[in-house]
C-alpha positions, -999 to 999 in steps of 0.1 A, spaced: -405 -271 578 -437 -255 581 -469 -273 595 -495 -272 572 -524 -279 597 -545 -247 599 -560 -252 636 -599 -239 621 -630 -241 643 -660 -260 637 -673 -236 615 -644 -233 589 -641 -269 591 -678 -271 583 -670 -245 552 -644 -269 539 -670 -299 542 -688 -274 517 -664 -273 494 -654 -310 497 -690 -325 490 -692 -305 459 -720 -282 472 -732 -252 442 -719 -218 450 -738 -191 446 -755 -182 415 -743 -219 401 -763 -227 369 -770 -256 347 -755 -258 312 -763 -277 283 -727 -295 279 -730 -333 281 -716 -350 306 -679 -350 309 -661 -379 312 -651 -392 345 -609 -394 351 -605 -431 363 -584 -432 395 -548 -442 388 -543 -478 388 -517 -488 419 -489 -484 411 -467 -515 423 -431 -507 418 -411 -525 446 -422 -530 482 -446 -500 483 -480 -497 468 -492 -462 457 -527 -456 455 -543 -419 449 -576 -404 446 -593 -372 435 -624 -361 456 -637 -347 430 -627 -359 391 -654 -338 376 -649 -297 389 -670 -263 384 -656 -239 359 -636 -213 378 -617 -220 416 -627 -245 433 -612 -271 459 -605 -306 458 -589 -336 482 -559 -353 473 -560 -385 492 -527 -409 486 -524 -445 504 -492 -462 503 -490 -498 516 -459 -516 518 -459 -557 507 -467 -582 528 -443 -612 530 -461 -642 544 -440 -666 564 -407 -645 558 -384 -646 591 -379 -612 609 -350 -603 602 -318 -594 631 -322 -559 642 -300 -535 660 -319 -520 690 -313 -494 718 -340 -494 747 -336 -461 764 -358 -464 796 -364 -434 817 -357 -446 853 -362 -406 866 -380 -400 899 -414 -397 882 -406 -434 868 -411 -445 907 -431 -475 913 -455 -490 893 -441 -473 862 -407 -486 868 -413 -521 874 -436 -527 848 -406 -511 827 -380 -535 838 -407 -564 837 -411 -549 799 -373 -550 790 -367 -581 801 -395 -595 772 -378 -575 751 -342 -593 757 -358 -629 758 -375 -624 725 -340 -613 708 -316 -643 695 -278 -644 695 -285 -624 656 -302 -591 676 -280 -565 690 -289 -549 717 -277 -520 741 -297 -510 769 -297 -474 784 -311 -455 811 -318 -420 815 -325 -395 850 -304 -364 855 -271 -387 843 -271 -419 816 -258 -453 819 -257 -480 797 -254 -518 795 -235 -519 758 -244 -529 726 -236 -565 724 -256 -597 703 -278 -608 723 -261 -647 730 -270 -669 759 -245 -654 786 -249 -619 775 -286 -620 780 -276 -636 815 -262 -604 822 -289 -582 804 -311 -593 825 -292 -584 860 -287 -547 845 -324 -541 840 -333 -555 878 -305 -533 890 -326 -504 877 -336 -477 900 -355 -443 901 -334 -410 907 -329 -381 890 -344 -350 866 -353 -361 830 -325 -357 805 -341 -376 771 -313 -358 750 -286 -374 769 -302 -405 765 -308 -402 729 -274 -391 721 -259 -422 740 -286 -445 721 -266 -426 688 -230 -434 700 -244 -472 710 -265 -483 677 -234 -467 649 -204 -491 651 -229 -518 641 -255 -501 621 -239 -510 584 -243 -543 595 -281 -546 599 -310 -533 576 -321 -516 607 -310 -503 641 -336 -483 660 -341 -463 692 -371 -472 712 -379 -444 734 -395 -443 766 -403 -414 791 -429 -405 815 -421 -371 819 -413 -337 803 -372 -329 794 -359 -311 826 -325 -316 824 -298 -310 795 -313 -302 761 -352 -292 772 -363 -273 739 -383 -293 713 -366 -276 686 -330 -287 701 -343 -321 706 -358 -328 676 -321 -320 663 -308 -344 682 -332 -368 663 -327 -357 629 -287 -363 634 -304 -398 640 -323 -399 612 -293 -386 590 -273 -415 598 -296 -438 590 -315 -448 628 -349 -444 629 -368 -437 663 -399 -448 687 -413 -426 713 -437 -447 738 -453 -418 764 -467 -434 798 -489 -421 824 -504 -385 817 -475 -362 826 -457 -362 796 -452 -339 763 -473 -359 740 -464 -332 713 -427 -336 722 -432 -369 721 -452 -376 686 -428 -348 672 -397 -368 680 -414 -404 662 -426 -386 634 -385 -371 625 -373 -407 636 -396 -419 608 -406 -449 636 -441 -448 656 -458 -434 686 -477 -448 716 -495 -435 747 -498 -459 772 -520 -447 803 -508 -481 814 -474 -488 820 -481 -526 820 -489 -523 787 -456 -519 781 -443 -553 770 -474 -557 743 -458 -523 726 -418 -535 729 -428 -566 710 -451 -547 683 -419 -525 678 -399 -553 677 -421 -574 651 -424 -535 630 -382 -531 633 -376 -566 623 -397 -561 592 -387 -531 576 -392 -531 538 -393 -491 531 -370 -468 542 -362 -429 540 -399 -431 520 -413 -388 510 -443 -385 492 -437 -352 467 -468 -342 450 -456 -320 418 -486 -292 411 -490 -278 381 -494 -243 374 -530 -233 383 -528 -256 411 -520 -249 446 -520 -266 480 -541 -256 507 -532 -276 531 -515 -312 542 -537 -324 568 -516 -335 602 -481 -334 585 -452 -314 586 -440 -306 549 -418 -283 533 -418 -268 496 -396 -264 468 -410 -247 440 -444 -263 429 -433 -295 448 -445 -303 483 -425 -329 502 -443 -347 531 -420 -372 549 -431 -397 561 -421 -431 587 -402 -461 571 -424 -488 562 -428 -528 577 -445 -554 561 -483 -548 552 -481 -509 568 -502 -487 552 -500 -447 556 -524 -419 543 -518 -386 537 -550 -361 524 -540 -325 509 -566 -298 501 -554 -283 468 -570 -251 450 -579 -255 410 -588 -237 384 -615 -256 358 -615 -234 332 -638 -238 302 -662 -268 302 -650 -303 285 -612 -295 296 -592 -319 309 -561 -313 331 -539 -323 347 -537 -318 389 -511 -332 406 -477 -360 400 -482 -382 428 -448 -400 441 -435 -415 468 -399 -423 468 -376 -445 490 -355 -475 499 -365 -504 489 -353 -527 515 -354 -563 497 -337 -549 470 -314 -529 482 -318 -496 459 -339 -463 457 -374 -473 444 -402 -448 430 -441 -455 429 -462 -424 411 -496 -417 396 -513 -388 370 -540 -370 388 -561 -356 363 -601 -340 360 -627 -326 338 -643 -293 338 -681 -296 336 -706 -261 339 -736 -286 356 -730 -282 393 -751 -318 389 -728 -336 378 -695 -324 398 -718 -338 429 -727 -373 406 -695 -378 401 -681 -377 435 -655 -400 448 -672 -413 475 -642 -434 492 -617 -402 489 -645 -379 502 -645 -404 536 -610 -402 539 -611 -361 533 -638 -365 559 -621 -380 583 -587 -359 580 -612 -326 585 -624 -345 616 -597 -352 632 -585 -314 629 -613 -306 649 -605 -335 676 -569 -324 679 -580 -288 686 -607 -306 712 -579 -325 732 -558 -292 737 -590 -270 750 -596 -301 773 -560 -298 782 -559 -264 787 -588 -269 811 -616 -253 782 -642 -281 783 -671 -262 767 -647 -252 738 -636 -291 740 -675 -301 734 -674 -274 704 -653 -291 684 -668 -321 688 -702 -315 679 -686 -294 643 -673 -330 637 -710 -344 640 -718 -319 618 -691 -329 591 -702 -362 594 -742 -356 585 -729 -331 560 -711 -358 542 -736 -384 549 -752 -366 522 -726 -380 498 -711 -412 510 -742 -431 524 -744 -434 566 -732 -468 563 -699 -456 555 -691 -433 578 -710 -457 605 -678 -464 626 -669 -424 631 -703 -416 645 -693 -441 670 -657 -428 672 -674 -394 676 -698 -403 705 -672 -419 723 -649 -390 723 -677 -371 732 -679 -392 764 -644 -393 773 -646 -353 769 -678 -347 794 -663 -376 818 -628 -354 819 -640 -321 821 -665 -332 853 -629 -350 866 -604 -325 860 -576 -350 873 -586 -372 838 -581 -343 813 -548 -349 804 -551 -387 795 -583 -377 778 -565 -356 758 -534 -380 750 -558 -401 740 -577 -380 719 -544 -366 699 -536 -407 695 -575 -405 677 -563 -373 657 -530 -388 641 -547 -422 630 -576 -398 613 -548 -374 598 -538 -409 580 -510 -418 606 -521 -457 606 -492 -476 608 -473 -453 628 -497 -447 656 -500 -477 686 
């Protein structure tokens, strides 16, 4: 897999917001054409439990190359007043050293919500992590087992390195005797700490994961306090196609087992990848925030399996070639295929991307669409807030503030275009990040959360939604 995210600075992010709003190159002229018809966007497209929406920034292009935004929004049903659904869970609870405390108890205090909210239909298995593993089996979760639930998690205690692979691999050995039994078993993941112990590579421990994935288990990474590997830790959600959270907080904790819970319980998508098919005279600049991989002229993006009422985004910069004015053609197949869930076989949403060539610079701008140039917007933006939280990090506050301000400066740019009203919310988003950023870079002992919580910022502008806490 390759990540498609080019890490820019402000000022070729600022050269993409050119292209993006549509601005006239360089000895751009008038013609006498009229106007060119305006593509439609594609009707949703409503087959099964996922709805596919997807946009061209720009409908109407330049003769010759130019760049557009693919933005694709898939939302999965609601179902109002459905029951959840019995689930098959494994709470793996980092009880290392680092977990001492605070952290811990509010852990234990966590699990135990966590058991009291499952019924005698749940499954659960409960295992804890330091330099060794333990585990109080997968059983249902009846009256006398959660008796005895309960006296396992008190019994908790701190000791230890950080060995998350061992943990995930006994999660794996817990969750498959029962997994064909459930529509969906799920690792919740929880560490304070980087891997010290046993597999300590990302690459090796996102394998672990994706032998998860493979068999059908999906995974949740919650990161508390501001010592972990956020990366790690939003690498290892994303391939376990479940969510991330950062939790400065551990007694936030119990909130985030019962969103996960309500999310597991609800699952109407599964194994879900969005493949966009480019024609020739088409190619793909960039996915913004995901990992993808290509075969041929088709990208695959994968993306997290779906509850009720999620909704996902994914924004792609692609390169096209207009050719002479009047012509239509056709830019990208749109598709996101999956598991449908309710009905129990592989489902496919898709729309026709297509645009017009016009030689008035005028009218490319005219016919602009606004609500995919905000979403472009804010996937540009949160390239630039991503690269801020890793120089604040890194202990590079002035490069930090850089960043920052080029997102101000996408943001007026495209105020051009989309009206200030709509872009209202991310000036606000913008100067408070800017105020986290000054007050961690006076206290350097803040950075890190700062930046944790400026990454969490980053993956909900990339289009990460559901999937981000």
């Amino acid at each position: 897999m390759n990540r498609t995210v080019t890490f820019l600075g402000a000022a070729g992010a600022l050269a993409l917001v050119a292209l993006l709003l549509g601005m006239p190159r360089a000895g751009a002229h008038g013609g006498n054409a009229p106007p060119s018809p305006t593509p439609p966007p594609p009707a949703p497209s409503q087959d099964g439990s996922l709805q596919l929406a997807a946009r061209l920034s720009h409908p109407v292009v330049p003769t010759g190359s130019s760049d557009v935004f693919v933005t694709v929004d898939m939302q999965a049903k609601e179902i109002p007043g459905a029951p959840r659904a019995p689930v098959n869970l494994a709470l793996v609870i980092d009880r290392s050293g680092s977990m001492a405390g605070e952290k811990l108890r509010h852990a234990r205090q966590a699990a135990r919500r966590l058991v009291q909210q499952l019924t005698p239909s749940d499954r659960l298995a409960i295992v804890h992590y330091g330099s060794d593993v333990g585990a109080f089996h997968s059983a249902h979760v009846t009256p006398d087992t959660r008796v005895r639930m309960l006296g396992f998690i008190d019994s908790l205690h701190d000791d230890g390195g950080t060995n998350i692979g061992a943990g995930l691999e006994e999660a794996h050995r817990q969750l498959m005797p029962s997994a064909r039994e459930f529509r969906t078993s799920r690792v919740i993941l929880l560490s304070d700490g980087q891997p010290t112990e046993g597999v300590v590579d990302e690459e090796g421990l996102r394998g672990v994961v994706r032998r998860l994935r493979a068999a059908g288990l999906s995974l949740s990474a919650i990161g508390v306090g501001d010592d972990f590997n956020e990366d790690l830790m939003q690498s290892l959600a994303e391939h376990g196609a479940g969510a991330y959270a950062y939790l400065q907080d551990a007694a936030q904790l119990a909130t985030i087992f019962q969103k996960d819970l309500q999310r597991a319980s609800t699952v109407v998508a599964q194994r879900a990848e969005l493949r966009l098919a480019l024609p020739q005279g088409v190619q793909l600049g960039e996915v913004l925030g995901y990992d993808v991989r290509s075969e041929g002229r088709v990208v695959h993006v994968t993306l997290p399996d779906f509850s009720a009422g999620q909704l996902e985004r994914v924004v792609a910069r692609l390169t096209v070639s207009g050719g002479a004015p009047g012509r239509s053609f056709d830019v990208s197949n749109v598709a996101v295929a999956y598991t449908d869930v309710l009905r129990d076989r592989p489902a496919l949403s898709e729309a026709q991307l297509t645009a017009t060539v016009t030689d008035r610079p005028e009218e490319v701008l005219a016919r602009q669409d606004k609500e995919a140039t905000v979403h472009a917007v804010r996937a540009l933006a949160a390239r630039n807030t991503r690269l801020a939280a890793d120089a604040l990090a890194e202990g590079r506050p002035e490069e930090a503030r850089s960043h920052l301000l080029g997102n101000v400066g996408i943001l007026e740019k495209a105020e051009q275009v989309t009206g200030r009203a709509a872009l209202e919310a991310d000036f606000a988003e913008q100067e408070q990040l800017r105020l986290t950023s000054e007050a961690a870079a006076a206290a350097p002992e803040a950075r890190s959360g700062a930046a944790k919580e400026m990454k969490v910022r980053a993956k909900k502008g990339f289009g990460q939604l559901g999937s981000t806490y």
